[in-house]
DSSP file (Angstrom, degrees, kcal/mol; ACC not computed):
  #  RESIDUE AA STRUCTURE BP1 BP2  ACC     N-H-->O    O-->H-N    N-H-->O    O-->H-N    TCO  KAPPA ALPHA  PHI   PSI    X-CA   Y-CA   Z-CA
    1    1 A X              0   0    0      0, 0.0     2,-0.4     0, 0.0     0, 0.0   0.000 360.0 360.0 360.0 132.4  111.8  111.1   81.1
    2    2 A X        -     0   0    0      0, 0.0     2,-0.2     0, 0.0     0, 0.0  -0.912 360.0-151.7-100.2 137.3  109.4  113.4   78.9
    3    3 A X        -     0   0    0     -2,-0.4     2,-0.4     2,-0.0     0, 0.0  -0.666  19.4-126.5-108.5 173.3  109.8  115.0   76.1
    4    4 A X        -     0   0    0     -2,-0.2     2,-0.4     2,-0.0     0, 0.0  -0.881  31.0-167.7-130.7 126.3  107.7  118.4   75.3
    5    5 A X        -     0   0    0     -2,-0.4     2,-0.6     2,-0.0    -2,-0.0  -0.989  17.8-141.3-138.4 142.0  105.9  118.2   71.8
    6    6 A X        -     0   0    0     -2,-0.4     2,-0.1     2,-0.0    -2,-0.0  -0.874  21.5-165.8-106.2 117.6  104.3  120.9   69.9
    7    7 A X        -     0   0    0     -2,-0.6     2,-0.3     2,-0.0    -2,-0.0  -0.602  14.4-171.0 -87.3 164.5  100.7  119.9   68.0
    8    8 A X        +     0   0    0     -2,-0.1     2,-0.2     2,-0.0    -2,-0.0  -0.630  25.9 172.4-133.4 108.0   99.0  121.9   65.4
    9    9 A X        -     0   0    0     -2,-0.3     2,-0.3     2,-0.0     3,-0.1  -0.599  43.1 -97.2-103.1 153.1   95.7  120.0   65.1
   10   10 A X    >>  -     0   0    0     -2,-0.2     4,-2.7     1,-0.1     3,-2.1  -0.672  37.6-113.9 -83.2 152.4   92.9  121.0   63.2
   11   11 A X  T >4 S+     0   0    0      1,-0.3     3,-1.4    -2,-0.3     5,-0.2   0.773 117.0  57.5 -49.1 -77.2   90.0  123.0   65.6
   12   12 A X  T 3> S+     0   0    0      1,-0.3     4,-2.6     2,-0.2    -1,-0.3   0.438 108.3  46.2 -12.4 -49.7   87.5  120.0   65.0
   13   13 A X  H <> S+     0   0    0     -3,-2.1     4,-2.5     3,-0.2    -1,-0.3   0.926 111.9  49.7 -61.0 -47.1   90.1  117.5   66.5
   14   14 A X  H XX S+     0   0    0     -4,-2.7     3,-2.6    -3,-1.4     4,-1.9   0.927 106.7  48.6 -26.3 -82.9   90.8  119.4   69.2
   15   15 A X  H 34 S+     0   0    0      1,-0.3     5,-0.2     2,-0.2    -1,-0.1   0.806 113.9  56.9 -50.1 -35.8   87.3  120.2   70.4
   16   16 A X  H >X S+     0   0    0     -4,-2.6     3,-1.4     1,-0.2     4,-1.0   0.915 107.2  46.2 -59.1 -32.8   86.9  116.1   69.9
   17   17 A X  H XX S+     0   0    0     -3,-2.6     4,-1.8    -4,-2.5     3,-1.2   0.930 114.4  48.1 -76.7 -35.7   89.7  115.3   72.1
   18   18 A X  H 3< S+     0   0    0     -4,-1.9    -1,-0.4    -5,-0.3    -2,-0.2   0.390 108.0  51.5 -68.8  14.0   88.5  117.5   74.6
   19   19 A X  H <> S+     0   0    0     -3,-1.4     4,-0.8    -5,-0.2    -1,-0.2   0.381 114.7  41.5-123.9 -26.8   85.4  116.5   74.5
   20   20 A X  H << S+     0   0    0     -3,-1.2     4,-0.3    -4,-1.0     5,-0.2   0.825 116.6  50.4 -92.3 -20.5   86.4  112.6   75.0
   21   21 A X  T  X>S+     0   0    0     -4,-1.8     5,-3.0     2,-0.2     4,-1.3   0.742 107.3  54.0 -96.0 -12.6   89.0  113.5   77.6
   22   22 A X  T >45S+     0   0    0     -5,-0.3     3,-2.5     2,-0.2     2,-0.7   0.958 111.7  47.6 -38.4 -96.7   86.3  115.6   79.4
   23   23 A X  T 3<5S+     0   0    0     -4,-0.8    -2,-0.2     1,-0.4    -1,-0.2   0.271 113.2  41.8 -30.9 -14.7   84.4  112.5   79.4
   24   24 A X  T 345S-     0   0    0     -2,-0.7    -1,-0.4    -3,-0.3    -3,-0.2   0.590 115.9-116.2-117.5 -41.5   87.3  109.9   80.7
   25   25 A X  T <<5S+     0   0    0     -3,-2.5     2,-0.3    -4,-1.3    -3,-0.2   0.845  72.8 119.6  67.8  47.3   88.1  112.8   83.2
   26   26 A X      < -     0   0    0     -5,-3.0    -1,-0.2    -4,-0.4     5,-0.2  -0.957  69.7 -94.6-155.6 171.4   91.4  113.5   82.1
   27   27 A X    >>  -     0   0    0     -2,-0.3     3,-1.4     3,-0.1     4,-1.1  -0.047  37.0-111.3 -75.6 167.6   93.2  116.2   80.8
   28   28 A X  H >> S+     0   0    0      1,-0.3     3,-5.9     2,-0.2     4,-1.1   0.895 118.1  57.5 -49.0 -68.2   93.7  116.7   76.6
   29   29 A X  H >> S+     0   0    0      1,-0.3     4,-1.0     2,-0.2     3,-0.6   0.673 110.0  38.2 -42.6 -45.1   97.4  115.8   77.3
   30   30 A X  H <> S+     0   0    0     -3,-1.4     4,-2.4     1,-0.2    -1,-0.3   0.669 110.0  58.0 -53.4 -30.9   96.7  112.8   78.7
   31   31 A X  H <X S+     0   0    0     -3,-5.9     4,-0.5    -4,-1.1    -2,-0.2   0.603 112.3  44.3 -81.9   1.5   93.9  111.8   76.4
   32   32 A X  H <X S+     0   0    0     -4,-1.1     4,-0.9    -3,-0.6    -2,-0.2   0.643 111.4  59.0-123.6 -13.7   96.6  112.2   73.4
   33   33 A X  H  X S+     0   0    0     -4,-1.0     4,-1.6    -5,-0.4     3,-0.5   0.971 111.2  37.5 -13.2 -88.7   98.9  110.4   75.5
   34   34 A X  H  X S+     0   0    0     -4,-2.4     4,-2.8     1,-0.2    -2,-0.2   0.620 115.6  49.0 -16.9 -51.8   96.9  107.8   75.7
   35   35 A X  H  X S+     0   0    0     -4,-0.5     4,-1.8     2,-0.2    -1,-0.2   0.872 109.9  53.0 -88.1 -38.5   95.6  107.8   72.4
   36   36 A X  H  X S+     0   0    0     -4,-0.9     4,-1.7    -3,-0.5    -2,-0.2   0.857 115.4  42.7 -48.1 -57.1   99.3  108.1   70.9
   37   37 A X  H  X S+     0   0    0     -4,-1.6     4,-1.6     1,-0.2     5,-0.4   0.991 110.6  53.5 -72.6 -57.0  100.5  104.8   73.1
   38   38 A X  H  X S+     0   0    0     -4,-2.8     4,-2.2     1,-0.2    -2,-0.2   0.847 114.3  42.9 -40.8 -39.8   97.1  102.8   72.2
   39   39 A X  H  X S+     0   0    0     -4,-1.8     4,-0.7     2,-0.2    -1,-0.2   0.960 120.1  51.8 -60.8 -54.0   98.0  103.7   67.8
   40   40 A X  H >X S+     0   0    0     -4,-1.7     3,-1.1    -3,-0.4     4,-0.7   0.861 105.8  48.5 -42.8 -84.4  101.4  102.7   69.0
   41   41 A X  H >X S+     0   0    0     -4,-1.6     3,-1.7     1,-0.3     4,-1.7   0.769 110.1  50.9 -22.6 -70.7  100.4   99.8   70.4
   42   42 A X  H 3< S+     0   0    0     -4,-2.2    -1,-0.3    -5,-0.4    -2,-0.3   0.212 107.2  43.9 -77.1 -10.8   98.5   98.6   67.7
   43   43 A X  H <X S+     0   0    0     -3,-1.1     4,-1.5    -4,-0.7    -1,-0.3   0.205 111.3  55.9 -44.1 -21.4  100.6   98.7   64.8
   44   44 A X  H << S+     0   0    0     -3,-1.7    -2,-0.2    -4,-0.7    -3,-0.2   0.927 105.1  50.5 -79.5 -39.4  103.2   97.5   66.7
   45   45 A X  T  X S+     0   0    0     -4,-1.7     4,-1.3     2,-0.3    -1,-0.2   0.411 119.4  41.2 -80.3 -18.4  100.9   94.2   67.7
   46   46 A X  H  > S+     0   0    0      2,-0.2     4,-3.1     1,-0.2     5,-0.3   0.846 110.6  52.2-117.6 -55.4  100.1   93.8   63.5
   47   47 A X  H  X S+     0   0    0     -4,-1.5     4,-0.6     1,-0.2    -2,-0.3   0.733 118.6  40.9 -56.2 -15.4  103.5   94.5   62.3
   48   48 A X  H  > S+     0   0    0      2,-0.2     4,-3.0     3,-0.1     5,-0.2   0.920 115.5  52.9-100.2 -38.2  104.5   91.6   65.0
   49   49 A X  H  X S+     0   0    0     -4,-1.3     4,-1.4     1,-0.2     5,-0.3   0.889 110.2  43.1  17.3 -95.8  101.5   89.7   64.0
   50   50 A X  H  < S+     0   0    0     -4,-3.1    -1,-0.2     1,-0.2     4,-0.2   0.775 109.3  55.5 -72.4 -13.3  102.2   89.5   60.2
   51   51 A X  H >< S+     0   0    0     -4,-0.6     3,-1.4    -5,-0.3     4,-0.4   0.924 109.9  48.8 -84.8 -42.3  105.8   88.8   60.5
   52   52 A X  H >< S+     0   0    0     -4,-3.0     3,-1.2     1,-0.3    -1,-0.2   0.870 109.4  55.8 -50.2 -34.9  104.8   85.6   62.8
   53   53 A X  G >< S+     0   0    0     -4,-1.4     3,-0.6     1,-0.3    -1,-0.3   0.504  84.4  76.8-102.9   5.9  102.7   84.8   60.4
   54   54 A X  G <  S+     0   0    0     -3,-1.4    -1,-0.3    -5,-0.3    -2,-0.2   0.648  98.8  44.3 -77.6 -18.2  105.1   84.8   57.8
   55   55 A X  G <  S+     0   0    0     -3,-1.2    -1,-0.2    -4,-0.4    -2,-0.1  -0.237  90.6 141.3-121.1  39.0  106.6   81.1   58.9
   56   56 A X    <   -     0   0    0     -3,-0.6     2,-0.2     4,-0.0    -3,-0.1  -0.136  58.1-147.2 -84.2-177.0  103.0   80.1   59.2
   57   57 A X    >>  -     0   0    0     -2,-0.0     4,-2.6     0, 0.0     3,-0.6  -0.822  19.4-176.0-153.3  84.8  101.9   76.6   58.1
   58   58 A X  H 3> S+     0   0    0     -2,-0.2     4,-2.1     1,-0.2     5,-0.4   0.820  91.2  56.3 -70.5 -15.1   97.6   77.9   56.8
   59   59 A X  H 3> S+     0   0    0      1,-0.2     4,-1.9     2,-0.2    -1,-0.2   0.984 113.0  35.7 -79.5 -39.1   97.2   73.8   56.1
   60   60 A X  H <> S+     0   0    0     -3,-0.6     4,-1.1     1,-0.2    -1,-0.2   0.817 117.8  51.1 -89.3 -19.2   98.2   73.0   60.0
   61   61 A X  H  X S+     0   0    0     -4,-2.6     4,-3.9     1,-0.2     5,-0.3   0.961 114.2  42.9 -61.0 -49.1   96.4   76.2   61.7
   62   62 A X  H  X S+     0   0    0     -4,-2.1     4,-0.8     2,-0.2     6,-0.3   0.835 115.4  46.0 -71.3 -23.9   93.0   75.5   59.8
   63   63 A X  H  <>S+     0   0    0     -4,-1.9     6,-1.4    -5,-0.4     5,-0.9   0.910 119.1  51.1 -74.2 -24.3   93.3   71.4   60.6
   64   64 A X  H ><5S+     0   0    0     -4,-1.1     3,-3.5     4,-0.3    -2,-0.2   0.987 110.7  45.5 -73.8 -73.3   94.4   73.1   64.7
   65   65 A X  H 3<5S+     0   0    0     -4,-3.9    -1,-0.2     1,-0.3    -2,-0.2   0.589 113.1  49.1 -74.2  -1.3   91.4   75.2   64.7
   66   66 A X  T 3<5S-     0   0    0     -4,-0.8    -1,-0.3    -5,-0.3    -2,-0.2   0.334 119.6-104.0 -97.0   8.4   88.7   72.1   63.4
   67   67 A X  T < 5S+     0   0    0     -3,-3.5    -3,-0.2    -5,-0.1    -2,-0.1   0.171 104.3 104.2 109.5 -34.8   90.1   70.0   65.9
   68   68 A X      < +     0   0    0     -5,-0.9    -4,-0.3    -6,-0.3    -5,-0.1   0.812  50.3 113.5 -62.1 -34.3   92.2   68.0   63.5
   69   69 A X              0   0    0     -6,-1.4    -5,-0.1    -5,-0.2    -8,-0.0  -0.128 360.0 360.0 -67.2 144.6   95.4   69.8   64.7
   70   70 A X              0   0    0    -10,-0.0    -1,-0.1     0, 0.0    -2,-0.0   0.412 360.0 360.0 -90.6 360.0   98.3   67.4   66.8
């Protein structure tokens, strides 16, 4: 399923996303696709991140990553 979204970008972003999605050889909609899931992506991956890292143990990670960790 797709939904239909309306942008009002400023020109200067535009011409840059056309200009990278020129350059990947595909079209704007797809390059802001793309670009939409990757932001997406990548907030999702640090909001999951810090929350893991909220029941962390800093003493037993740093003794894991010198070697000391069981």
């Amino acid at each position: 399923m797709k939904a239909r979204v309306s942008l009002n970008l400023p020109q200067s972003l535009k011409k840059a996303a056309e200009e990278f999605a020129e350059k990947d050889g595909v079209s704007l909609n797809q390059f802001i696709a793309l670009a939409l899931a990757e932001k997406v992506g990548t907030v999702s991956a640090a909001e999951f991140f810090a929350e893991r890292g909220k029941a962390g143990d800093v003493d037993w990670a740093v003794a894991f990553l010198e070697g000391r960790g069981e």
